[in-house]
Each structure stands twice: as C-alpha cells, then as structure tokens.
py3Dmol code that shows the C-alpha trace and the ligand (Angstrom):
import py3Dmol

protein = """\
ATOM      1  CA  UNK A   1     -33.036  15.070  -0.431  1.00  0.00           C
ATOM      2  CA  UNK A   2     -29.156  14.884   0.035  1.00  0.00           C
ATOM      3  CA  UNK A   3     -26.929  14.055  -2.853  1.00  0.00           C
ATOM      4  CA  UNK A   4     -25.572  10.364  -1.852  1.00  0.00           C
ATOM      5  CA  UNK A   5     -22.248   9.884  -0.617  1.00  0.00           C
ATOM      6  CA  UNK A   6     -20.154   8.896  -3.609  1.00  0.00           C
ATOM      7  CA  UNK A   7     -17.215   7.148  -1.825  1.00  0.00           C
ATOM      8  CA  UNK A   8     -13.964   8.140  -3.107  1.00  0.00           C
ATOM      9  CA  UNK A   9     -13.131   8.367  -6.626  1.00  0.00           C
ATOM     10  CA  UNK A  10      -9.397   7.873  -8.047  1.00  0.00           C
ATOM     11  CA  UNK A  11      -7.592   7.846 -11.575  1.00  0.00           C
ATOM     12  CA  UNK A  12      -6.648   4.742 -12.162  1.00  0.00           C
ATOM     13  CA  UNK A  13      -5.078   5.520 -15.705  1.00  0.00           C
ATOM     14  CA  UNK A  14      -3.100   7.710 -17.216  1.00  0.00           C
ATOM     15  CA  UNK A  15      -1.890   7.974 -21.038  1.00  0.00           C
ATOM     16  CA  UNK A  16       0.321  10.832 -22.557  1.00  0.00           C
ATOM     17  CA  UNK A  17       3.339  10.707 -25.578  1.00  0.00           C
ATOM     18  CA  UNK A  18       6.924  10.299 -25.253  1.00  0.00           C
ATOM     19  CA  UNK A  19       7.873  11.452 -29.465  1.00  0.00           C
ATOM     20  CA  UNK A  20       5.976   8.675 -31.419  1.00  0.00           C
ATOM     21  CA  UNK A  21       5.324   6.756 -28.454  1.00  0.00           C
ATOM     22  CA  UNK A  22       2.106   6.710 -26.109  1.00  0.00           C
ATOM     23  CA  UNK A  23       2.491   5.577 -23.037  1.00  0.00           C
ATOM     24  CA  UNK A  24       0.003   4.656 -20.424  1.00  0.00           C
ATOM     25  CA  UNK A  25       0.414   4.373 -16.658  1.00  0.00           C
ATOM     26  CA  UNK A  26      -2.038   2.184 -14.786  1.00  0.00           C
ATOM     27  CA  UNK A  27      -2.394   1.997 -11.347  1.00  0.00           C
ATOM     28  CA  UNK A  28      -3.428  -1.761 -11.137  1.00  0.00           C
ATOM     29  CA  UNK A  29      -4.098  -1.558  -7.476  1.00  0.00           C
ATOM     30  CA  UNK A  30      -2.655  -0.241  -3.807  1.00  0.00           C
ATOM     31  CA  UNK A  31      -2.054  -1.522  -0.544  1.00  0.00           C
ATOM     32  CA  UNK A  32      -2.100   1.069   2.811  1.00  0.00           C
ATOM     33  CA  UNK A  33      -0.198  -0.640   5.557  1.00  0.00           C
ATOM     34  CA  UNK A  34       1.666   1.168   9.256  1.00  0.00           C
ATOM     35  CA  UNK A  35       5.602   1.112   9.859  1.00  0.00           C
ATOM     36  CA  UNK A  36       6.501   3.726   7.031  1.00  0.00           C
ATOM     37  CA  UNK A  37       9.865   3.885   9.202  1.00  0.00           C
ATOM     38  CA  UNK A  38       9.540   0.181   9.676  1.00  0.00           C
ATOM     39  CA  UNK A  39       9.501  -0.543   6.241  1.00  0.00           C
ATOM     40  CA  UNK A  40      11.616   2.618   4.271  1.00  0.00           C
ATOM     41  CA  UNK A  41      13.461   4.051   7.076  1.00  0.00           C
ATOM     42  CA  UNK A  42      15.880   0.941   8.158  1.00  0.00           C
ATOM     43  CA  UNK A  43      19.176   2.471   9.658  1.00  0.00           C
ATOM     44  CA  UNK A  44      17.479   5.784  10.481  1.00  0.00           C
ATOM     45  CA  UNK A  45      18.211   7.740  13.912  1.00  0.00           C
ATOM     46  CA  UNK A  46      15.136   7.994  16.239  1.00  0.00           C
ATOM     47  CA  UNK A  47      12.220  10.724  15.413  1.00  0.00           C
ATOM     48  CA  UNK A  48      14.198  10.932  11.974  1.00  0.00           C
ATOM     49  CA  UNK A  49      10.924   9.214   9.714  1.00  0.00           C
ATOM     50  CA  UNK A  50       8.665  11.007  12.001  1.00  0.00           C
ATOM     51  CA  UNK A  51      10.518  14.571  10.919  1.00  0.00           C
ATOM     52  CA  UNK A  52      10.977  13.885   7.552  1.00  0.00           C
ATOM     53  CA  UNK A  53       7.137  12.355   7.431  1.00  0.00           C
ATOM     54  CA  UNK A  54       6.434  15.863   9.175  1.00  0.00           C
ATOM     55  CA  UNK A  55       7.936  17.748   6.648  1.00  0.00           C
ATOM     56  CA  UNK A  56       6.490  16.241   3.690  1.00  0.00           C
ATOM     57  CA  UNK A  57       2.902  16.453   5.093  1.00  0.00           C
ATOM     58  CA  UNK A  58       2.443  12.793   5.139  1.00  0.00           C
ATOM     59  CA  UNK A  59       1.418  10.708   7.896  1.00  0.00           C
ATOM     60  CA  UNK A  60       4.071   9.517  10.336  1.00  0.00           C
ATOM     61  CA  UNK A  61       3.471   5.883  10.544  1.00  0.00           C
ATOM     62  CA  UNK A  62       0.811   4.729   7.917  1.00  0.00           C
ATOM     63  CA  UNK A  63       1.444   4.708   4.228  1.00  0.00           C
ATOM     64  CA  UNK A  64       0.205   4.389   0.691  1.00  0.00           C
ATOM     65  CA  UNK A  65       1.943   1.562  -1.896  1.00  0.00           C
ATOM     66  CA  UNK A  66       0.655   1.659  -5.278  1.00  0.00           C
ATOM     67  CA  UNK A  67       1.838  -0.865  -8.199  1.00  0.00           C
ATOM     68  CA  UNK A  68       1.700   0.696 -11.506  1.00  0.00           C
ATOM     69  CA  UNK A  69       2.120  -1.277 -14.351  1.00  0.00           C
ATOM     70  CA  UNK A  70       2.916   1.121 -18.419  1.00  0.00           C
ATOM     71  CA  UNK A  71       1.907   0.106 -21.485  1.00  0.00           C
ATOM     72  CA  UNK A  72       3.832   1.175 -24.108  1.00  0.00           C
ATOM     73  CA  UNK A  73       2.729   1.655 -27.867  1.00  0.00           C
ATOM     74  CA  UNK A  74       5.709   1.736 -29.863  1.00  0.00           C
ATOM     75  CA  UNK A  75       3.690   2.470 -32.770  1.00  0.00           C
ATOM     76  CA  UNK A  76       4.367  -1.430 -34.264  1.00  0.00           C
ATOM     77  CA  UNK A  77       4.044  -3.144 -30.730  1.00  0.00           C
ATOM     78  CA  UNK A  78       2.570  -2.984 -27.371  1.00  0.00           C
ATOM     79  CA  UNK A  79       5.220  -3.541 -24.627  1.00  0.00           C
ATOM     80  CA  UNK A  80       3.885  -4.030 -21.151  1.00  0.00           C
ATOM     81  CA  UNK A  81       5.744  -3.621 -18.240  1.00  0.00           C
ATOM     82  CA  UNK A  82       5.257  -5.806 -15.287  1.00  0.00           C
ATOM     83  CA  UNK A  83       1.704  -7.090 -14.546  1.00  0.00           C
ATOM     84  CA  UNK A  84       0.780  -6.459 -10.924  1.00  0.00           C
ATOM     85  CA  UNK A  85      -0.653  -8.201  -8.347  1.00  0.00           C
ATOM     86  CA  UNK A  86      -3.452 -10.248 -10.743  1.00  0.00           C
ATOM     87  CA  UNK A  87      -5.104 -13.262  -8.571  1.00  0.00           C
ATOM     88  CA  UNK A  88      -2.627 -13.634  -5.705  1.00  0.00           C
ATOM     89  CA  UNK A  89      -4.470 -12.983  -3.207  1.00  0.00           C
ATOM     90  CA  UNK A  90      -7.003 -15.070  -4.140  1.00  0.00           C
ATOM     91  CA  UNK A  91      -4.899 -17.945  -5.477  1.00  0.00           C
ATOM     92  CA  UNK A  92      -2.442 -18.082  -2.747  1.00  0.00           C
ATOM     93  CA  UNK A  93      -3.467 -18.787   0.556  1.00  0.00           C
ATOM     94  CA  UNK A  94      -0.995 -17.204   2.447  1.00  0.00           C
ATOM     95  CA  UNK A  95      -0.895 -13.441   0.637  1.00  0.00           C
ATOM     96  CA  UNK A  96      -5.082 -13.086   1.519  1.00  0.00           C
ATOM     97  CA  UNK A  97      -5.237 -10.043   3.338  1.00  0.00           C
ATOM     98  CA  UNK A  98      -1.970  -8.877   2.556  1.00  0.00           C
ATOM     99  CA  UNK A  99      -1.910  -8.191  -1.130  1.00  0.00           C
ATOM    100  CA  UNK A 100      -4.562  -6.243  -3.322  1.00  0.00           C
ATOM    101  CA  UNK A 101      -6.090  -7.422  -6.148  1.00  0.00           C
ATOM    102  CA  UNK A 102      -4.422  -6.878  -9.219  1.00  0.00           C
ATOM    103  CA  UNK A 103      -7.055  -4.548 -11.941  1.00  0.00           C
ATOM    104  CA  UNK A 104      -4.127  -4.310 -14.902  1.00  0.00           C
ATOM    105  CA  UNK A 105      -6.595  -6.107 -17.111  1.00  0.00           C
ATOM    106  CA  UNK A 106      -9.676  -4.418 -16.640  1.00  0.00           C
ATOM    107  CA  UNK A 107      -8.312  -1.242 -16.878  1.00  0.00           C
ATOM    108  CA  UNK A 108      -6.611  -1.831 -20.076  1.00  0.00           C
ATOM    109  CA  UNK A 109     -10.313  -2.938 -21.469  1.00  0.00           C
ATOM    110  CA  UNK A 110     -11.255   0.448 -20.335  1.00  0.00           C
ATOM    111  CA  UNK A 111      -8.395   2.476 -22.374  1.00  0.00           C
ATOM    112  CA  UNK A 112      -9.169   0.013 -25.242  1.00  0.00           C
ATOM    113  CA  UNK A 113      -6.889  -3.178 -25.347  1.00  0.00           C
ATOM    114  CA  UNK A 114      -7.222  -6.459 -24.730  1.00  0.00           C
ATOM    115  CA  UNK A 115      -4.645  -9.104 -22.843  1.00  0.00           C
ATOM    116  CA  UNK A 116      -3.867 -10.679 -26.455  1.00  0.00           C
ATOM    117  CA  UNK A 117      -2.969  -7.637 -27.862  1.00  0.00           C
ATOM    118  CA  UNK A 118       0.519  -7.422 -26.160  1.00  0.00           C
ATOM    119  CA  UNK A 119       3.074  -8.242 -27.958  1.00  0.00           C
ATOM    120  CA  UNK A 120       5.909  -8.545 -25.377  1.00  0.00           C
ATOM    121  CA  UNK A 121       5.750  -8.328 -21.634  1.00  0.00           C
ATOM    122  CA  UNK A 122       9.362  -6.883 -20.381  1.00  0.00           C
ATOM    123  CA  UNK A 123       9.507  -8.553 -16.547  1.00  0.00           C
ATOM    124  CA  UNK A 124      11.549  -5.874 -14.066  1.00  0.00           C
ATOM    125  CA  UNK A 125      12.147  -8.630 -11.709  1.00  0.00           C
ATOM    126  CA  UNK A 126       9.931 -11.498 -10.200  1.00  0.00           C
ATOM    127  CA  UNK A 127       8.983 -10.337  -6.774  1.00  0.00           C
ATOM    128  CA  UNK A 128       5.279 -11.591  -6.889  1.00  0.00           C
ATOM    129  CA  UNK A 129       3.589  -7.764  -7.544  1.00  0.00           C
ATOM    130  CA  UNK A 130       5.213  -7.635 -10.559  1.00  0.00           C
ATOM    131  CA  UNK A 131       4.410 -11.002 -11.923  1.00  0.00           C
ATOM    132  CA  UNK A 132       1.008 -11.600 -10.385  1.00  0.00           C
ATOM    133  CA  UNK A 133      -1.053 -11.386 -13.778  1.00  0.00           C
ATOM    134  CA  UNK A 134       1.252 -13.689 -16.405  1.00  0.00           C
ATOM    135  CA  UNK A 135      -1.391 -16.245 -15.512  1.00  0.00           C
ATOM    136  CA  UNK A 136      -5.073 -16.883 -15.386  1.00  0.00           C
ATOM    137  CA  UNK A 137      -6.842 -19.706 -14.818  1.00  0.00           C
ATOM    138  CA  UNK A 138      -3.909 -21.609 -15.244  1.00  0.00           C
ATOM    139  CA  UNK A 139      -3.331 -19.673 -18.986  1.00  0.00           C
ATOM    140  CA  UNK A 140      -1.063 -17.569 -19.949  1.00  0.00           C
ATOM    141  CA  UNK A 141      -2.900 -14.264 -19.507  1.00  0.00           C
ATOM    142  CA  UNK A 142      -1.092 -12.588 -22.078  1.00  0.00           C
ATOM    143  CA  UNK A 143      -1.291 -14.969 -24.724  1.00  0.00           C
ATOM    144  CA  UNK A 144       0.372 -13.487 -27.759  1.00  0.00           C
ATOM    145  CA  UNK A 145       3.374 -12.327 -25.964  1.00  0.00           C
ATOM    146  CA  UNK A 146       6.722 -13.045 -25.675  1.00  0.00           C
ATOM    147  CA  UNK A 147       8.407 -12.024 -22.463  1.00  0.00           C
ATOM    148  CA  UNK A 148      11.400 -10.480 -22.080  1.00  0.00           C
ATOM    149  CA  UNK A 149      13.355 -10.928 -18.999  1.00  0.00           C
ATOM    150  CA  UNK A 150      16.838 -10.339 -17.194  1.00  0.00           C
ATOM    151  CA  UNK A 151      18.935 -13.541 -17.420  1.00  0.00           C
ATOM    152  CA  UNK A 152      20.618 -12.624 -13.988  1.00  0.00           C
ATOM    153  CA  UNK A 153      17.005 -12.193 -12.401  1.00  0.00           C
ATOM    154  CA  UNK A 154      15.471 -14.982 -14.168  1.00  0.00           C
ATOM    155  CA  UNK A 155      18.540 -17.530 -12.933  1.00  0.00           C
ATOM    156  CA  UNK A 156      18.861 -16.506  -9.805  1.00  0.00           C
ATOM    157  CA  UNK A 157      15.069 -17.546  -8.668  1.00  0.00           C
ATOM    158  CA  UNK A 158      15.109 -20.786 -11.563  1.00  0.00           C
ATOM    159  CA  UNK A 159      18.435 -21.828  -9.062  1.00  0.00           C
ATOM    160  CA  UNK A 160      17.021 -20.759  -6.084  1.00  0.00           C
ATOM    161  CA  UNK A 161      20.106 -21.190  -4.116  1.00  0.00           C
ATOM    162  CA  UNK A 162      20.983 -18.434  -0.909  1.00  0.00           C
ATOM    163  CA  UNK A 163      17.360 -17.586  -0.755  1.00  0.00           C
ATOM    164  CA  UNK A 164      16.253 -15.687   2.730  1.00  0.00           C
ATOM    165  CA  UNK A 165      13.318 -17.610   4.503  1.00  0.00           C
ATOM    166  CA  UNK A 166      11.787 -14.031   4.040  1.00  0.00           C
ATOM    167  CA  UNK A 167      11.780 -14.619   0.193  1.00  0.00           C
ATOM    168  CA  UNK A 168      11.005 -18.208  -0.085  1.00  0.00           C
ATOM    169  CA  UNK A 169       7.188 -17.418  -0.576  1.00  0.00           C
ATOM    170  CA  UNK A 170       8.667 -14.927  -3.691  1.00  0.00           C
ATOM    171  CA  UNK A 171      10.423 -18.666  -5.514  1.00  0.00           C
ATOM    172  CA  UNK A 172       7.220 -19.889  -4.791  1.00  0.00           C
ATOM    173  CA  UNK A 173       5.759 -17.530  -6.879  1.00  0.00           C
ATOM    174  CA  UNK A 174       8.736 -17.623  -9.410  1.00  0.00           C
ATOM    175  CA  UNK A 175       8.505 -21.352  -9.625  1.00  0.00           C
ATOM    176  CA  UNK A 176       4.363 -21.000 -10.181  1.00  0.00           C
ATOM    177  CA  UNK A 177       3.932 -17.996 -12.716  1.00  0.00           C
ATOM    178  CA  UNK A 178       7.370 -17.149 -14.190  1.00  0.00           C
ATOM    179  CA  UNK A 179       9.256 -20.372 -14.604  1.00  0.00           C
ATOM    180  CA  UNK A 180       6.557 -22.141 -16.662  1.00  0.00           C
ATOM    181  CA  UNK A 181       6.998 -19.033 -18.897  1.00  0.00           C
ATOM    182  CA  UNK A 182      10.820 -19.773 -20.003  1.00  0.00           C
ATOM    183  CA  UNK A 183      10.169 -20.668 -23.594  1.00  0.00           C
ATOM    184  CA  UNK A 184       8.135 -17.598 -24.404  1.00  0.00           C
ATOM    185  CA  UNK A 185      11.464 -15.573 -22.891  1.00  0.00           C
ATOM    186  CA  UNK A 186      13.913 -13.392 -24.308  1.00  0.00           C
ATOM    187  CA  UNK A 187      16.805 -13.327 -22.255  1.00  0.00           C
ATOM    188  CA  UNK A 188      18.876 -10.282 -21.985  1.00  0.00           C
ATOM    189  CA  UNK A 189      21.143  -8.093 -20.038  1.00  0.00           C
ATOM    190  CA  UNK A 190      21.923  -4.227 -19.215  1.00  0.00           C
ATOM    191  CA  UNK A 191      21.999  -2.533 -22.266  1.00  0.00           C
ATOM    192  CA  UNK A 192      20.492  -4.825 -24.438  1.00  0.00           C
ATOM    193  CA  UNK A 193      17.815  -3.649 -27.157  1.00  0.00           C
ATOM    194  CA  UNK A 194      14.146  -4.661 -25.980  1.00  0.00           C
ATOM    195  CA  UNK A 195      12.759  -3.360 -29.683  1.00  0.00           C
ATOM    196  CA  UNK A 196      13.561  -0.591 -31.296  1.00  0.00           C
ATOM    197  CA  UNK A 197      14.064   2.835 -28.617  1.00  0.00           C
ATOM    198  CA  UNK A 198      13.735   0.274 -25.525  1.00  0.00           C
ATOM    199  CA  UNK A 199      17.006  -0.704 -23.919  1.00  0.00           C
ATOM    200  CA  UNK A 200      17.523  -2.423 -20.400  1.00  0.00           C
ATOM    201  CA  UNK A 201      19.114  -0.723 -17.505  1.00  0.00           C
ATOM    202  CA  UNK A 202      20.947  -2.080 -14.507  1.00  0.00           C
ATOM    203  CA  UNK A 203      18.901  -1.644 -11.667  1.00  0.00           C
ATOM    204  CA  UNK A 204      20.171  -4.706  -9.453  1.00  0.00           C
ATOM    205  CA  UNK A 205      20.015  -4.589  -5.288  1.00  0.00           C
ATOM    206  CA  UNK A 206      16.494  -4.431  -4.729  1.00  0.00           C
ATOM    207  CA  UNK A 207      16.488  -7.717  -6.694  1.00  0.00           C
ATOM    208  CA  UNK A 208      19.422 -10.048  -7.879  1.00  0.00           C
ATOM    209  CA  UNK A 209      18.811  -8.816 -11.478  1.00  0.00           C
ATOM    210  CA  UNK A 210      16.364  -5.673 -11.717  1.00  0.00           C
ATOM    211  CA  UNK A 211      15.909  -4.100 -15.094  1.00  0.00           C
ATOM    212  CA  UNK A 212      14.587  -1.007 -15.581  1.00  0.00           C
ATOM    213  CA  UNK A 213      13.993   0.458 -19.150  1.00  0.00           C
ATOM    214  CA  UNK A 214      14.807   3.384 -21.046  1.00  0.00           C
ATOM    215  CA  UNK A 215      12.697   4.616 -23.516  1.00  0.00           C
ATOM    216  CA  UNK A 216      13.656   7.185 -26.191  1.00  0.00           C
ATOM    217  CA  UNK A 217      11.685   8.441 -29.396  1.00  0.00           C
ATOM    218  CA  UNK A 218      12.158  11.444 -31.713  1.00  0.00           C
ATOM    219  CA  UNK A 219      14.532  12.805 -29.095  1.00  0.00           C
ATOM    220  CA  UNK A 220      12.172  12.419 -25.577  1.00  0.00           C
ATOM    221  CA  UNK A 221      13.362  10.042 -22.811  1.00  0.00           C
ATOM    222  CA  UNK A 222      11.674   8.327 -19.961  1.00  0.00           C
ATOM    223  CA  UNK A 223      13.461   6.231 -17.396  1.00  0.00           C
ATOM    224  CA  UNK A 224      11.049   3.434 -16.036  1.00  0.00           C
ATOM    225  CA  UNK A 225      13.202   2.361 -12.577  1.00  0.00           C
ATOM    226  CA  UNK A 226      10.893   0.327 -11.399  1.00  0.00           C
ATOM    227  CA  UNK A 227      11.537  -0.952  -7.573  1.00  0.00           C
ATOM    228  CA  UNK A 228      14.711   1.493  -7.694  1.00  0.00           C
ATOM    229  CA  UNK A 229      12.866   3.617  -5.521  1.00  0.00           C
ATOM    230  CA  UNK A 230      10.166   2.493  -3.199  1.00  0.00           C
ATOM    231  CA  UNK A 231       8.708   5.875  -1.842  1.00  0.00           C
ATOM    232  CA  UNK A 232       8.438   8.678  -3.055  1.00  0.00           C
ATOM    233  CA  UNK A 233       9.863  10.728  -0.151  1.00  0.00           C
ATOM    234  CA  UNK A 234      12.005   8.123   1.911  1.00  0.00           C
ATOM    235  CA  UNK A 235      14.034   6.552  -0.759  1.00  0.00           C
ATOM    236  CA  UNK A 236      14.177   9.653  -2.595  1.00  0.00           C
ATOM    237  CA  UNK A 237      15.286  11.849   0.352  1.00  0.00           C
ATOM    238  CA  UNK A 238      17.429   9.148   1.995  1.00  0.00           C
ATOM    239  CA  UNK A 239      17.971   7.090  -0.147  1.00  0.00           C
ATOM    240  CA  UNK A 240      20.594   5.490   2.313  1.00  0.00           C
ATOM    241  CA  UNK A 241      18.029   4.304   4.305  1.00  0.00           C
ATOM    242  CA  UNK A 242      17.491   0.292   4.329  1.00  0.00           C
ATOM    243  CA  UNK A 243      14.347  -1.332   3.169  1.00  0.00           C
ATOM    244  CA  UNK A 244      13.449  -4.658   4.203  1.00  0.00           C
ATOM    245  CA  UNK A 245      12.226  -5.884   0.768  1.00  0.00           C
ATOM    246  CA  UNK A 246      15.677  -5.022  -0.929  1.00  0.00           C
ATOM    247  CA  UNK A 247      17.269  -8.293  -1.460  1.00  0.00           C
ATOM    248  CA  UNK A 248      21.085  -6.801  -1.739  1.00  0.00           C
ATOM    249  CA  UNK A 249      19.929  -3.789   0.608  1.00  0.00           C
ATOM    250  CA  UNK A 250      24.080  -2.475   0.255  1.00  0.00           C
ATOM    251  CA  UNK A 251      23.555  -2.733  -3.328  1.00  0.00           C
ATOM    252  CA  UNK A 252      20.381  -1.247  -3.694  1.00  0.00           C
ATOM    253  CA  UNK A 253      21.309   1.744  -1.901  1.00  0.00           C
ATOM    254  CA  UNK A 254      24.318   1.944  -4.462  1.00  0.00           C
ATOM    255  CA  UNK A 255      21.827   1.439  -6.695  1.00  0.00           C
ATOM    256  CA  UNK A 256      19.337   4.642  -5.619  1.00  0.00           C
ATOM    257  CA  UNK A 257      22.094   6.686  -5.457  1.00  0.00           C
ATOM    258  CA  UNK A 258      23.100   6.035  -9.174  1.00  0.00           C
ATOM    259  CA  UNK A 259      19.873   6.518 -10.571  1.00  0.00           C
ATOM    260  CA  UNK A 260      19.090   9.530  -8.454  1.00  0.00           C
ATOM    261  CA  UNK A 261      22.091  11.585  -9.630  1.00  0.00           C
ATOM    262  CA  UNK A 262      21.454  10.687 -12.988  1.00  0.00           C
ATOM    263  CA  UNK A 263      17.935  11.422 -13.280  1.00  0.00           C
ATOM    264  CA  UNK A 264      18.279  14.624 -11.927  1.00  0.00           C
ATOM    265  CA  UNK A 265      21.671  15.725 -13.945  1.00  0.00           C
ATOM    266  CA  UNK A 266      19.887  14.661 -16.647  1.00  0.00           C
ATOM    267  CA  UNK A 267      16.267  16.109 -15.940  1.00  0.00           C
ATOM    268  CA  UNK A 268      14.845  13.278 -17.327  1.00  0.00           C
ATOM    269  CA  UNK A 269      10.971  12.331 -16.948  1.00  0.00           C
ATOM    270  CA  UNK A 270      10.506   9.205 -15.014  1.00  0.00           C
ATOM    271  CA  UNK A 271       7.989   6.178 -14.093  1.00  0.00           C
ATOM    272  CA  UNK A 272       8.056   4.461 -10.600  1.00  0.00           C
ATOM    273  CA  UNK A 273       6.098   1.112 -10.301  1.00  0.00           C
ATOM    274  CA  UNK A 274       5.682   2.510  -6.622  1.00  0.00           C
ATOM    275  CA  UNK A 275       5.624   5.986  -7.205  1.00  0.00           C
ATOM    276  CA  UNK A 276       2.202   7.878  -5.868  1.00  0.00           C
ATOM    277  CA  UNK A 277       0.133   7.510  -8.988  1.00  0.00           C
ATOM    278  CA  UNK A 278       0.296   8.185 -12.006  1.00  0.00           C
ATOM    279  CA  UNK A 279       3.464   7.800 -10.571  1.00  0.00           C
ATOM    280  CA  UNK A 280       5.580  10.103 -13.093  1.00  0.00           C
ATOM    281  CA  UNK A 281       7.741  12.823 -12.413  1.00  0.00           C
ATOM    282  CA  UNK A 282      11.056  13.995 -12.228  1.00  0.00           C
ATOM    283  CA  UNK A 283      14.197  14.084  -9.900  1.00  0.00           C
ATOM    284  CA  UNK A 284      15.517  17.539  -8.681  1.00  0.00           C
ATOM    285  CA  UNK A 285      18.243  17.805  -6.667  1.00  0.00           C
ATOM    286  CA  UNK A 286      18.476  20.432  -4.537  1.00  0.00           C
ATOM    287  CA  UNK A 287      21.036  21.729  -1.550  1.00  0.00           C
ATOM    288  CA  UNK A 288      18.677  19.515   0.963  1.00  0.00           C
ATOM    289  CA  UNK A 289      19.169  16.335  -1.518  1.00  0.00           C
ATOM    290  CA  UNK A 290      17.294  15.171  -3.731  1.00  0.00           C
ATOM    291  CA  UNK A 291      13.357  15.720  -3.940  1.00  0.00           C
ATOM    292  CA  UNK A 292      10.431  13.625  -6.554  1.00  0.00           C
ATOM    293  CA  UNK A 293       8.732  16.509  -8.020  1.00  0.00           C
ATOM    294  CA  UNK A 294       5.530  15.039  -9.473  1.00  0.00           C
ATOM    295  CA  UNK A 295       4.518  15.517 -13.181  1.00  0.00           C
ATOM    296  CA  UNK A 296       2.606  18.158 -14.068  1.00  0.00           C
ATOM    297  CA  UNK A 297       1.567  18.798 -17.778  1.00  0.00           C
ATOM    298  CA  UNK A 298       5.478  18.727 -19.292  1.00  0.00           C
ATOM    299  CA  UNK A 299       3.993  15.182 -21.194  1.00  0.00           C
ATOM    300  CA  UNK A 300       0.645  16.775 -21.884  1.00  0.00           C
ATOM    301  CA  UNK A 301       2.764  19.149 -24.664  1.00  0.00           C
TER     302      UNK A 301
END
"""
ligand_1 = """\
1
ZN
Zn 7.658 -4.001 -6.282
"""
view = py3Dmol.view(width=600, height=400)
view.addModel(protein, "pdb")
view.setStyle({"model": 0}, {"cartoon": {"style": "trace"}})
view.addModel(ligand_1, "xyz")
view.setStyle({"model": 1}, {"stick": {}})
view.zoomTo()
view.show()
C-alpha cells in the first residue's frame, strides 16, 4: 500500500532569544488572495509587478498574507503583540470568506501558555487583524492583561471623524473589541517605555497612530514594524509604491522609507506582522535598493 497523502504541513511557531529575552513568533493564520499589483503595487508603471514578481520567483498576480502575532518573555512578564484575526470571520457577517481564522490561542497552548498568562497586550494599531482576539465570547480573552496602546491610534478610531467608507467596517471593529477595552489601557506615545527594554516607535501612515516596538536586552535589538511593510518584496523593493490599506498612503511611504534605511544602516534583526513566516529577518540594502533577507540561524546563537 501507498503512504497516504499528508496534505501540507507548515510551522506555525517559532521561538528563539534576543539577550535575556525569548521571543516567539506565531503565525496565527494566512489569507492567499489575486491582485499582488492591485493591492502592493499602486502607482506602478505597466508590467512593472509582473517583472519584479518575475524576478523574485513569486507568482505574478496571486499572493500569500500571513499575520504573525510575538510573544515576548521579558523574563518578569509576557508582552503580546497584536492578537490576529481571532473569531471575525465567524462573528462578523460581512468578513466570512474574506478573513482567516485567527489560531494565536491555540498555538500558544501548544508552546505552553495560556491566554491569562499575559500580562500586557501592546496594540500596533486597530485595523481588525490585529485586534481580532481581545475578545471571546463576549470576554476579554486575555484576562489578566493590561493593554497598552498609542493614544494617537486609539483617538483617532474612539472619534471616528474623516473616516473613508473603505474603513468604516475597521471603527466597527474598533468600536466592538478595542473601545470596550479603554480602562485596561495604557496610553502612550513614540518613545515611551512599554516595561523595561520595550519602547514605542513611530510607525504612523499605514494607520493614524502605528506603533511599532523596539526591543533591546543585554545589548541585542529587534525592531517589530508591524504593518510598516506589507510584503516582503513590494514594499521592501518599492517601497514607493501605494497600498490600498494604508490609511495616510503619502505618509506611509515616508514612513517605509524611514524604517528601511534604518534597519539596514543599522543591521538590525526584525519582525513583520506580514512578513512570510516566521516572518524575521533583516534589511540589506544593496545598489538595486533595498532587499528582506530572511533569518537564518543569527537568533539560533
Ligand atoms: Zn495588518
């Protein structure tokens, strides 16, 4: 007899140490959907996405989106970042079929932790993918946590005022699982401490007030950009190129720019929610612009 057919098999987590902190990437779901020029390429010449596609060995038209969620271990508390899709797709009638089911919480029962043993959830920005999980079953999902949470991002959905019709589903979601969360919040801006070795970063374009984080311990350094970068070769690559979900699409492209040049002058190790999983690697810029170069074992030493 034939061995069965398996189906395909993926990592879905991945956990390595930054100094005295351990950090895990999880890949709490994906999405494949067409128009990778559609989408990442806005303001691009004809045949350009299909050349640079070509080039890159990726498909032309069809793409991969994966939302990655990191738990971080600080050695006195567990800091997770974002919480991925969770129920919306089965909660909200109009995102069935067009977003994944969120897995953030089973996979963190299979790399040993439970939803109540987070101590603070630090919120990028409140696009639904990124919120999804705060809630289930109407409960806080995270119950021990306090969140933490840029005041610019946080106000600007709570106010709700110049809102595209394109983004009136996302205040929806705001209103349903972020803004019943305000008392549990710490409010802060760029450059503020998170706890001890976690500061904000001013990420804003993609979103009104997007925070990523920068972690250092014992001297290693990890930029988590979150939605600073939305694929790994478009963005990256051209990272003047328009993208339909950036909110302030002028400046997020001021914003890709800064964080491109500075990850790679600084060769720092990075995290992308949206980066191909485990979604870590590094920025090198090179006489063609700049390139992701995915991680390879330099966390494994
Ligand atoms: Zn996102």
């Amino acid at each position: 007899m034939p061995a069965d057919m398996k189906g395909p098999l993926r990592p879905t987590l991945y956990r390595y140490k930054l100094g005295g902190f351990e950090v895990m990437n999880v890949l709490d779901s994906f999405a494949q959907r067409d128009g990778l020029g559609a989408v990442h390429g806005g303001g691009a010449q004809p045949g350009e996405v299909e050349a640079l596609a070509k080039a890159n060995n990726i498909p032309p038209d069809r793409f991969e989106h994966p939302f990655v969620p990191v738990l971080v271990n600080t050695g006195k508390q567990l800091i997770l970042f974002d919480t991925g899709n969770g129920t919306l797709a089965r909660d909200v009638e109009a995102l069935k079929g067009r977003v994944p089911d969120g897995h953030l919480v089973e996979r963190m029962a299979q790399a040993g932790y439970k939803p109540e043993d987070v101590d603070v959830v630090a919120i990028t920005h409140c696009h639904p993918d990124h919120i999804g999980a705060n809630f289930t079953g109407g409960k806080p999902t995270f119950a021990n946590a306090r969140y933490v949470i840029a005041a610019a991002e946080f106000d600007y959905w709570k106010k709700g005022e110049n809102i595209s019709d394109a983004r009136k589903p996302t205040k929806m979601q705001f209103d349903r699982l972020m803004a019943p969360l305000a008392e549990k919040c710490t409010f802060i801006k760029p450059g503020d401490e998170v706890v001890p070795g976690i500061r904000a970063v001013d990420c804003s374009g993609h979103s009104a007030g997007l925070t990523g984080y920068h972690l250092e311990s014992e001297g290693k350094n990890l930029l988590l950009f979150a939605d600073s970068l939305l694929h790994y070769v478009c963005g990256v690559q051209n990272p003047e190129w328009t993208i339909g979900f950036d909110d302030d699409q002028q400046k997020a492209v001021a914003n890709r720019k800064k964080i491109l040049k500075m990850l790679a002058a600084e060769r720092m190790m990075a995290v992308g929610f949206h980066m191909p999983f485990p979604s870590l690697g590094w920025i090198h810029e090179t006489p063609m612009g700049y390139r992701w170069v995915a991680h390879s074992y330099q966390m494994n030493l």
